[in-house]
Structures are given as structure tokens and as C-alpha cells.
DRENKE-456399 format. One record per residue (C-alpha): x, y, z; residue number from 1; residue in three letters. Coordinates in nm, 4 decimals. Example, Ala and Ser with C-alpha at 12.3 -4.5 7.8 and 13.67 -1.06 7.14 Angstrom:
DRENKE-456399
+----------+----------+----------+-----+------+
!       c1 !       c2 !       c3 ! seq ! type !
+----------+----------+----------+-----+------+
!   1.2300 !  -0.4500 !   0.7800 !   1 !  ALA !
!   1.3670 !  -0.1060 !   0.7140 !   2 !  SER !
+----------+----------+----------+-----+------+
This chain:
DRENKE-456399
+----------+----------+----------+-----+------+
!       c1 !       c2 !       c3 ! seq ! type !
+----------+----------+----------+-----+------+
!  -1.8516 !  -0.6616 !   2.1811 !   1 !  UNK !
!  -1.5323 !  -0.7507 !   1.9563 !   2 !  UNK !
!  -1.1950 !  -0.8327 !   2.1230 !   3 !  UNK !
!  -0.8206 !  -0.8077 !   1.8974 !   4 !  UNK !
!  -0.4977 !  -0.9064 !   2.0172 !   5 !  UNK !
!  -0.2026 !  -0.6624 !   2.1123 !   6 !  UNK !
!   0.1186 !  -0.7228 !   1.9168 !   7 !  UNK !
!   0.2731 !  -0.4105 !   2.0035 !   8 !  UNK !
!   0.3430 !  -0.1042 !   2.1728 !   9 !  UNK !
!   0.4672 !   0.2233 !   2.1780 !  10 !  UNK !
!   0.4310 !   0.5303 !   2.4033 !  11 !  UNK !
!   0.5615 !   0.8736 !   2.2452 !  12 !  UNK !
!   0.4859 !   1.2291 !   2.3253 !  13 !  UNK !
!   0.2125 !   1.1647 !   2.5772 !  14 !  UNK !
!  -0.0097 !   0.9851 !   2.2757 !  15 !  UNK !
!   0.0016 !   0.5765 !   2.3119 !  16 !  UNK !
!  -0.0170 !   0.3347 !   1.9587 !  17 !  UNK !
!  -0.1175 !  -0.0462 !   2.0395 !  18 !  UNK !
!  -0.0562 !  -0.2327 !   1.6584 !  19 !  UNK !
!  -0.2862 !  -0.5389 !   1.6535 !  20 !  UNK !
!  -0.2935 !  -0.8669 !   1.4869 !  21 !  UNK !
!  -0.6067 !  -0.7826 !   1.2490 !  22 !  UNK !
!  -0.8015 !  -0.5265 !   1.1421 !  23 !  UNK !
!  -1.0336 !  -0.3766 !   1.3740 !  24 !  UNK !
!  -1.3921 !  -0.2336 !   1.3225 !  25 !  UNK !
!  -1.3220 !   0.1046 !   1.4726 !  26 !  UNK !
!  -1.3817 !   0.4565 !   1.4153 !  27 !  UNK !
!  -1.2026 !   0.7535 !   1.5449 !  28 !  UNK !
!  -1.3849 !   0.8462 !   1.8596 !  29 !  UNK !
!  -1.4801 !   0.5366 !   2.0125 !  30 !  UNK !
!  -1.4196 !   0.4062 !   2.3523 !  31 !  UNK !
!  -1.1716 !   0.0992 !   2.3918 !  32 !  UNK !
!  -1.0935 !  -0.0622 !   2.6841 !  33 !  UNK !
!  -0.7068 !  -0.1989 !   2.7213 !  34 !  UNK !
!  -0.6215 !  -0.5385 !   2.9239 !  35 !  UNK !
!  -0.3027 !  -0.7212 !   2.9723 !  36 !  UNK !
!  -0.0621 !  -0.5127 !   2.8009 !  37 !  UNK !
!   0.0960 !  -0.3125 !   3.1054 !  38 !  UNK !
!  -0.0161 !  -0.0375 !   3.4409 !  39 !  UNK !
!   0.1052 !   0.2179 !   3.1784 !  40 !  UNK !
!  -0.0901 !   0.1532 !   2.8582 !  41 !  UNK !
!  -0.3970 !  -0.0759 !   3.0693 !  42 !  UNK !
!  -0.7281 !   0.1340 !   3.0680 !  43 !  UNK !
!  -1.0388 !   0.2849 !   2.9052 !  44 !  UNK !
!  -0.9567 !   0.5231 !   2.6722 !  45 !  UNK !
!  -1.0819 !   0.7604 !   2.3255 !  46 !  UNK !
!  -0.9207 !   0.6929 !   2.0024 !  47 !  UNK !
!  -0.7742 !   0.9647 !   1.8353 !  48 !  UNK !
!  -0.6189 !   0.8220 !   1.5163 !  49 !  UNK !
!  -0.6138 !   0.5069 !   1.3472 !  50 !  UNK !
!  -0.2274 !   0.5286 !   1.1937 !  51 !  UNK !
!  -0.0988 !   0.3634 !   0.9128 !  52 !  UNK !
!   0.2548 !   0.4636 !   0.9113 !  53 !  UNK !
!   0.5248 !   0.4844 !   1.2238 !  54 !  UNK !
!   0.4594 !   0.7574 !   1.4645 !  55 !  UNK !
!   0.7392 !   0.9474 !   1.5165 !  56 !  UNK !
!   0.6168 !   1.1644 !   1.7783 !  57 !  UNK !
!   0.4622 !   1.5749 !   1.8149 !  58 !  UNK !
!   0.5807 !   1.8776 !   1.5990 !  59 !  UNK !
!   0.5859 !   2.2336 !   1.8099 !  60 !  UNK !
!   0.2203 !   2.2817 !   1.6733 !  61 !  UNK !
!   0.1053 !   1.9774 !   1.8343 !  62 !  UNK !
!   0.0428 !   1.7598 !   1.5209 !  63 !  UNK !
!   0.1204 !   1.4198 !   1.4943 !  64 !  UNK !
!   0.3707 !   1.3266 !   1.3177 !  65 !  UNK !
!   0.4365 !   0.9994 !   1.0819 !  66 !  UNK !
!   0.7038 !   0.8572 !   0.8884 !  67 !  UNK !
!   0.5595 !   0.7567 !   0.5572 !  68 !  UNK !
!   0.8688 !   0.5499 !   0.4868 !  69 !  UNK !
!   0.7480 !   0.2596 !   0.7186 !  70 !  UNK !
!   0.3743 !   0.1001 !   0.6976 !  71 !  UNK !
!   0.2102 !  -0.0243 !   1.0132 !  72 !  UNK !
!  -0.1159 !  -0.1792 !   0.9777 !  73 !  UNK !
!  -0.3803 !  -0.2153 !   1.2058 !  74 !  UNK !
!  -0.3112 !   0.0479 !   1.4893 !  75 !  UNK !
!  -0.4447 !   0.2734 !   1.7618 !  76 !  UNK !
!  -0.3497 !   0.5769 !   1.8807 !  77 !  UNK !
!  -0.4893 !   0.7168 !   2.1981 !  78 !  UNK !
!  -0.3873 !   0.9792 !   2.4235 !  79 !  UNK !
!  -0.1989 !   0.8648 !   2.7632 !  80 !  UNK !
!   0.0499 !   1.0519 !   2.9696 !  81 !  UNK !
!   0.3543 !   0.9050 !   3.0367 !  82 !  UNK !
!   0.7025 !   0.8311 !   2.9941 !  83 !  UNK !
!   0.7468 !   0.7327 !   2.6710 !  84 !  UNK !
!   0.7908 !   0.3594 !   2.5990 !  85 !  UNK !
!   0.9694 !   0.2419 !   2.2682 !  86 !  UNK !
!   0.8306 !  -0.0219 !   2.0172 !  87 !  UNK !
!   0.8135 !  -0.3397 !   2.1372 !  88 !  UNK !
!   0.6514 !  -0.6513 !   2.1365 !  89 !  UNK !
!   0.3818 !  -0.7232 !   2.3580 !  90 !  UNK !
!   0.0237 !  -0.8942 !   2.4648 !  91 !  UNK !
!  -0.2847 !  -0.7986 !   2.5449 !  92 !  UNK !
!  -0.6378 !  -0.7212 !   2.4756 !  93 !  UNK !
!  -0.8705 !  -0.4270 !   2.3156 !  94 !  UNK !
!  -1.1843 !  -0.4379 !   2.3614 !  95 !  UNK !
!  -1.4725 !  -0.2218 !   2.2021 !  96 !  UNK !
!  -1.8396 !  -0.2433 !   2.1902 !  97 !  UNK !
!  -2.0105 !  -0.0864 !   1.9677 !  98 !  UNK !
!  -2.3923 !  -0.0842 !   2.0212 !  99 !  UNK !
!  -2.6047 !   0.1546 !   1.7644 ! 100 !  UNK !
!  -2.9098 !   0.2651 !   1.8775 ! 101 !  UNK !
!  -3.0456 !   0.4610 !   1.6065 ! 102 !  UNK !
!  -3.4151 !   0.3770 !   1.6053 ! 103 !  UNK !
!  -3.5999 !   0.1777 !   1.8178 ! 104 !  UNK !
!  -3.8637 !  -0.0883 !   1.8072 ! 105 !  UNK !
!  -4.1662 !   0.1522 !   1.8539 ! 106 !  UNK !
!  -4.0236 !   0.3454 !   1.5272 ! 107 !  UNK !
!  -4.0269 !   0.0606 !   1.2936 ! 108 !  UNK !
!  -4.3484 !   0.0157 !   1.4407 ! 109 !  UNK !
!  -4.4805 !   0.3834 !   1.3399 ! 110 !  UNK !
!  -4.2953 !   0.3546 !   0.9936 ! 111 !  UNK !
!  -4.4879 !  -0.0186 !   0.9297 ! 112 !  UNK !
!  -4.8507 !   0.1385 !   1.0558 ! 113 !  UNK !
!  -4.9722 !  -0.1970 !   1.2121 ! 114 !  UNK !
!  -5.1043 !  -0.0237 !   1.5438 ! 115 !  UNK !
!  -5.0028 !  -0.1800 !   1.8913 ! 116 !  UNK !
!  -4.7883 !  -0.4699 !   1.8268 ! 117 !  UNK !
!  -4.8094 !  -0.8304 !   1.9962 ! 118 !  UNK !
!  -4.5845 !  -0.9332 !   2.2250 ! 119 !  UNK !
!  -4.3962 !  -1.2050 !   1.9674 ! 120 !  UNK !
!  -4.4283 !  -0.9067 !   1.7419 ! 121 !  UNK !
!  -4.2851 !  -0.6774 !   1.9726 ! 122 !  UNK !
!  -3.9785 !  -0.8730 !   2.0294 ! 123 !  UNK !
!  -3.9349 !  -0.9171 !   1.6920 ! 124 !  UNK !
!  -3.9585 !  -0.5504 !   1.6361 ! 125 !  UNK !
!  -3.7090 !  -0.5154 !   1.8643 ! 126 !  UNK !
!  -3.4273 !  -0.7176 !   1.7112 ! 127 !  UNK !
!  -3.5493 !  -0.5469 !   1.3350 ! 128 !  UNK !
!  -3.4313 !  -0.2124 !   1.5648 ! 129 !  UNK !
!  -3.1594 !  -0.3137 !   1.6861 ! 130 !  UNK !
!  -3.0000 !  -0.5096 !   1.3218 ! 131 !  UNK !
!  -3.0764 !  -0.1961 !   1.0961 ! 132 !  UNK !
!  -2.9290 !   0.0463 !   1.3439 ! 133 !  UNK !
!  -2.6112 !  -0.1313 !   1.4000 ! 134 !  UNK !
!  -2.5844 !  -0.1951 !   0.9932 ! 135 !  UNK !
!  -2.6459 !   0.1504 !   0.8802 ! 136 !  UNK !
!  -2.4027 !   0.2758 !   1.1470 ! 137 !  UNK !
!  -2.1611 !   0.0210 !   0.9931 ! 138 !  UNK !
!  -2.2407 !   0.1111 !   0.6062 ! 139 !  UNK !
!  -2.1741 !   0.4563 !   0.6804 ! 140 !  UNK !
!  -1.9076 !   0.3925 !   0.8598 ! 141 !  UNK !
!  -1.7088 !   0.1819 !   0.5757 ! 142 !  UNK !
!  -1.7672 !   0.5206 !   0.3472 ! 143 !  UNK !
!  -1.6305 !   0.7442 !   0.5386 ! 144 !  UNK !
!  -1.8925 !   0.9207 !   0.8258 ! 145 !  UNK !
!  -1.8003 !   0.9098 !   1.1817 ! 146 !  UNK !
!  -2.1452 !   0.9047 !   1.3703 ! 147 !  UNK !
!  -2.2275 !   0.8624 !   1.7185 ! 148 !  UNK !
!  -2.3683 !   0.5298 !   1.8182 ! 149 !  UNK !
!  -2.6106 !   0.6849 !   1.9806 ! 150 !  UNK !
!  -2.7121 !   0.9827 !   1.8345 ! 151 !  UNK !
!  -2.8799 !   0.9601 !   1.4784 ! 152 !  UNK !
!  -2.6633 !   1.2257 !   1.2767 ! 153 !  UNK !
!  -2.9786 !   1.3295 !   1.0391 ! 154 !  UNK !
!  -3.3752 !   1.3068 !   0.9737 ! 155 !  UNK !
!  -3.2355 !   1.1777 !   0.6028 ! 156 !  UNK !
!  -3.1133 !   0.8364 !   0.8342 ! 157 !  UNK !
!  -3.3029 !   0.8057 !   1.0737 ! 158 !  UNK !
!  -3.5829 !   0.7615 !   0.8224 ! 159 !  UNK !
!  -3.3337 !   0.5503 !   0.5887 ! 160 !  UNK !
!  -3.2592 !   0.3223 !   0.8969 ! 161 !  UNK !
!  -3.5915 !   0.2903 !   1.0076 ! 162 !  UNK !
!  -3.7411 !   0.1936 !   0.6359 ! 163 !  UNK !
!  -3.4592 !  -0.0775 !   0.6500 ! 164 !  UNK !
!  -3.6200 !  -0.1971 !   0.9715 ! 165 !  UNK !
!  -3.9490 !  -0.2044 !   0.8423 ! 166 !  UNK !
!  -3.7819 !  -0.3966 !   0.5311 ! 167 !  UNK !
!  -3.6552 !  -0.6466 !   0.7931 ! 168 !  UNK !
!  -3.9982 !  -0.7200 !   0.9681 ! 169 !  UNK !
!  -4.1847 !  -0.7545 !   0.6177 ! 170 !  UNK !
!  -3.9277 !  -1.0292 !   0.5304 ! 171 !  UNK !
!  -4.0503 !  -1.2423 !   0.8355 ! 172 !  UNK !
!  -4.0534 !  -1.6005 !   0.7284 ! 173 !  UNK !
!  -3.8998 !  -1.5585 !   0.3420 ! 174 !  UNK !
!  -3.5427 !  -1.6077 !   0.2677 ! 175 !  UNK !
!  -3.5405 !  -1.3293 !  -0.0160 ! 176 !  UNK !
!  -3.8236 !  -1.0928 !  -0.0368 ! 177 !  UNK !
!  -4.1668 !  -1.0048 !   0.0657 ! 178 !  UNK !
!  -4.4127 !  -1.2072 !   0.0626 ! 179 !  UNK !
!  -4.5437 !  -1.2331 !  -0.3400 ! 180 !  UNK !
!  -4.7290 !  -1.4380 !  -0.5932 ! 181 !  UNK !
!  -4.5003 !  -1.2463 !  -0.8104 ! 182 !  UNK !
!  -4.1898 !  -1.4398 !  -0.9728 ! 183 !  UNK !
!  -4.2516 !  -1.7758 !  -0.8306 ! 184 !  UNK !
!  -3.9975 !  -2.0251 !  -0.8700 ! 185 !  UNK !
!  -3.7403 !  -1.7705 !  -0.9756 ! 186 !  UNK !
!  -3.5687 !  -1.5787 !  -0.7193 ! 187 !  UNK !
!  -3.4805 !  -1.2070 !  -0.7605 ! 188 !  UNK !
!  -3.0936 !  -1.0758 !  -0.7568 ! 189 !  UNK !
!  -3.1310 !  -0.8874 !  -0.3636 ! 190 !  UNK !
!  -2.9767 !  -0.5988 !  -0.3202 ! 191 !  UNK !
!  -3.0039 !  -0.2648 !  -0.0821 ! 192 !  UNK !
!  -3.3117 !  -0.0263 !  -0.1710 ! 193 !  UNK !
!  -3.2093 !   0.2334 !  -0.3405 ! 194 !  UNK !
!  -3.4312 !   0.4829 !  -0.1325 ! 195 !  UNK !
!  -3.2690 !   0.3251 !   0.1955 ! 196 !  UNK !
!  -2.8893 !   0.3834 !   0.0660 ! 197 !  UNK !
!  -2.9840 !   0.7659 !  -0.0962 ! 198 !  UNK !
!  -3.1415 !   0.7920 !   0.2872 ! 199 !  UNK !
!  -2.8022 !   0.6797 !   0.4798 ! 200 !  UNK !
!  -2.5474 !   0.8510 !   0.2086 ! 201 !  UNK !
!  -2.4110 !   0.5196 !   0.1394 ! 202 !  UNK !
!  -2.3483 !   0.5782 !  -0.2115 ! 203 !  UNK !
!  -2.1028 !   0.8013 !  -0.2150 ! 204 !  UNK !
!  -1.7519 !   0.7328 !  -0.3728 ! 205 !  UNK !
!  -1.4399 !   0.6738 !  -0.1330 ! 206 !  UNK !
!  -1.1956 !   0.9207 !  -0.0693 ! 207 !  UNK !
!  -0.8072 !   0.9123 !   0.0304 ! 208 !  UNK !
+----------+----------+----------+-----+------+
């Protein structure tokens, strides 16, 4: 769960923007949950853009409209019906959590072979699961996909997430690699399998 402060508000058109005080880790889509702003803007709600200019209200289409003259960082735009409320300063809370649940701990298992786990191995299992679900949700989210959290979008990563759990459980008790006689005393530049970021899509370029 991550919380970000409210530093302002605005209400225009029936759609609600909330500007906060730093950059949030949130994808169009996701459910936030609004406290201590106001009865008007206070609530669980959808994002439906994440704006970087003013918003200057609906066109007779229906499509949002910005003014590219004036940069706002760091807002949220949700739907909300009401009387429109005009900039202002304000407080409050948004809160979001954002649990990925990709592959589980019986997957990695499958992908690593090792038959029916022990319990300390199961629970470790569990928390290799749970780390490459919510970082290959978040890799792919910082190029550009918008995937449910819990809903794997493809075979492509789901296998791609759970090789990077199996990569996790192999790296049990070393601080940089597998287990080798290979290269001792020097210790290899680390860096995401190739394979693994092919798998997830990762690699592709950024786009405006």
C-alpha cells in the first residue's frame, strides 16, 4: 500500500483532478481510495487520466480537454459527479495498493522441477511469487503496458515472470549469483536476463 499527500483540487465537468506533492506509482485504471480532502471529492474511485497540463473541462464530444500552456505535475483525474469546485488548495490522502499476483508459489515451483517443496521452502517460494510478480508488473509498467494486477496479460509473461521467480529462489543465500565455483573472488556486473526481459516486453523503447 503507498499513501501521497493532496495539495490540490479541482472538480470540472463531472471529472475530479487531486494534484499531489510527488509522483505517484499509478497506472490508468487503478483503484484509489480518497481521505481527508472533502464529502465531495472523499471516496474509492477508477483513474481515468494521469494529466500533465490544466484541465480545462469537456468538449461537445466528451473529450477532455487541457491547456498545454500551464504544466501540472503529479495529478489524478477521476470521474465524480458534482458541482464543479475550482482550484484550490487543499489536504488529504490517496491511497492505492497495488498487489500483483501474476504467478504463484506452486508455479515457480513447476518452473524449478524440485517436486513437493518443504515447508521453509514453501514460504520461501511464496515471497519469490509474490517479488517477481509485483516487479514485472512494475517494469512493464514504467514502459508503457497497462496490465491488470491480477490477470497475467500473456503466456510470453507469465513464463518471463515465473523464470524470474525461479531466478530468485536459486539465488538463496548469495548476494550476486547462483551458486558457482566459477569466477571466485571476482564478482560479475548483474543485470536482468535477457530471456526474462524479451519474455515481459521490457525492452522496448519509450514513446511520447
Amino acid at each position: 500500500m503507498a499513501s501521497y499527500t493532496v495539495t490540490h483540487k479541482q472538480l470540472t465537468d463531472n471529472y475530479a483532478v487531486l494534484q499531489l506533492l510527488t509522483e505517484a506509482e499509478i497506472e490508468v485504471g487503478a483503484s484509489v481510495v480518497i481521505t481527508g480532502v472533502d464529502a465531495t471529492f472523499n471516496g474509492t474511485f477508477t483513474v481515468y487520466a494521469l494529466p500533465q497540463y490544466a484541465f480545462m473541462g469537456v468538449d461537445d464530444e466528451g473529450d477532455l480537454l487541457f491547456d498545454p500552456a500551464v504544466s501540472i505535475p503529479n495529478q489524478v483525474l477521476y470521474a465524480k459527479t458534482a458541482s464543479d469546485v475550482a482550484r484550490t488548495a487543499s489536504s488529504g490522502t490517496l491511497t492505492i495498493t497495488q498487489v500483483c499476483t501474476w504467478v504463484t508459489a506452486a508455479n515457480v515451483e513447476d518452473w524449478l522441477g524440485i517436486g513437493t517443496a518443504t515447508a521453509g521452502d514453501a514460504a520461501f517460494l511464496t515471497v519469490c511469487a509474490a517479488a517477481a510478480s509485483q516487479f514485472a508488473w512494475r517494469r512493464r509498467m514504467e514502459s508503457g503496458y497497462v496490465d491488470s494486477l491480477t490477470t497475467v496479460p500473456s503466456q510470453d509473461v507469465f513464463l518471463g515472470t515465473q523464470m524470474l521467480g525461479g531466478s530468485y529462489y536459486r539465488q538463496r543465500g548469495s548476494i550476486d549469483q547462483f551458486s558457482s565455483f566459477q569466477n571466485m573472488g571476482t564478482v560479475p556486473v548483474m543485470g536482468l536476463n535477457g530471456m526474462v526481459r524479451q519474455l515481459l516486453g521490457i525492452d522496448r523503447p519509450q514513446v511520447a
